[in-house]
C-alpha positions, 0 to 999 in steps of 0.5 A, a space after each residue: 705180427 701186426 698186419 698194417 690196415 690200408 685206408 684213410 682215418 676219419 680225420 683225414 676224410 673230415 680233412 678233405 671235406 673241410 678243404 674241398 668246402 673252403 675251396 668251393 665257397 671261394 668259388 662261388 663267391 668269386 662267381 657271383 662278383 663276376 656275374 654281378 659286374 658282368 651285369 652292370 658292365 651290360 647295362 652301362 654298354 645299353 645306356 650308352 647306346 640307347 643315350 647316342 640314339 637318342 642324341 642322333 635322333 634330337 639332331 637329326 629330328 631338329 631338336 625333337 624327342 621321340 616321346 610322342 608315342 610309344 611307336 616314337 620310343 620303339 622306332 629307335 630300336 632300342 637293344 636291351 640286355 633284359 636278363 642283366 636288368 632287375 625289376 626295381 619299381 613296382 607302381 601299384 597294380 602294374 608290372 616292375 620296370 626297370 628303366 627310366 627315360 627322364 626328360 623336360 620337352 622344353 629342352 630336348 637336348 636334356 634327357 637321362 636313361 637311368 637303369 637297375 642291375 640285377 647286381 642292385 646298383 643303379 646307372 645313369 645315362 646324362 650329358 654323354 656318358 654313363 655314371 653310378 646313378 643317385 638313389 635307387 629306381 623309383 617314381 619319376 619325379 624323385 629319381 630324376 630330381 636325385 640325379 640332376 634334372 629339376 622338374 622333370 615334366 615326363 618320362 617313360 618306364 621301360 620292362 621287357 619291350 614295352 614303355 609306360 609314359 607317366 607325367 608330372 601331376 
C-alpha cells in the first residue's frame, strides 16, 4: 500500500509567501500615510503656536515685531518638531531651511510663518490660522508673494535653532 507523505507542496508554500507579501505591502503603505499626516499635523500645531506668540508679542510690545535680532526671534522661545520638518531650501553656500518667517515692518500686524513637512506639503501660518501654503518653500520674496503678502521687505529662515534674516534687495 500507499504510504500518505506529510508536508505542504510548493504551491501552497509559494501561496503563503504570495499572502504574507500582499499583507505586508498593506502595511507599509498604510504606515507611511500615517507617518506623513503625523508629520504635517506637527508642523500645523508649531505654526499655531509660533503664529499666537508672535501676536502676543505685537500686542504686548505696542505693535513691535521681534526681528530686531536673532536674540528677538529666540526670546520668544519658539518650540519646533525638528524631525517632522524637511529641508526645502538650500541658498547657495548654506544650510537647508525649513521655515520661513515673512512680514513688512510697516505693518507689524502682517506677518505668516510658512513650513515644509517631510511629508512634501508646504503650511502657512496667516490671519490667525494655519492653511495648505502656495507653492513650495523657497526664496522669500516669491514664496511670500505666492501666499498673499505683496512686498515682503524682510524675513527670517529658520533650521534646527537657529535664524538667518534676508532683505529684499
Amino acid at each position: 500500500m500507499w504510504a500518505k507523505q506529510k508536508g505542504f507542496t510548493i504551491v501552497e508554500l509559494l501561496i503563503v509567501i504570495v499572502v504574507i507579501a500582499i499583507l505586508a505591502a498593506i502595511t507599509i503603505v498604510a504606515y507611511n500615510g500615517i507617518q506623513a499626516r503625523a508629520y504635517d499635523s506637527a508642523i500645523q500645531s508649531d505654526l499655531r503656536a509660533m503664529g499666537q506668540k508672535t501676536a502676543a508679542y505685537v500686542a504686548e510690545f505696542n505693535s513691535v515685531l521681534p526681528v530686531g535680532s536673532d536674540a528677538d526671534m529666540l526670546k520668544l522661545d519658539f518650540r519646533v518638531s525638528g524631525s517632522a520638518y524637511g529641508t526645502h531650501y538650500v541658498p547657495s553656500g548654506s544650510n537647508g531651511y525649513n521655515m520661513l518667517f515673512c512680514y513688512r515692518a510697516a505693518v507689524p500686524s502682517e506677518f505668516m510663518f510658512i513650513a515644509g513637512s517631510k511629508s512634501g506639503k508646504t503650511f502657512a501660518f496667516k490671519n490667525g490660522s494655519v492653511q495648505a501654503a502656495a507653492g513650495s518653500l523657497g526664496s522669500f520674496i516669491p514664496t511670500c508673494e505666492a501666499n498673499g503678502m505683496t512686498n515682503p521687505g524682510a524675513s527670517w529662515f529658520y533650521n534646527n535653532g537657529s535664524w538667518r534674516w534676508v532683505t529684499a534687495s
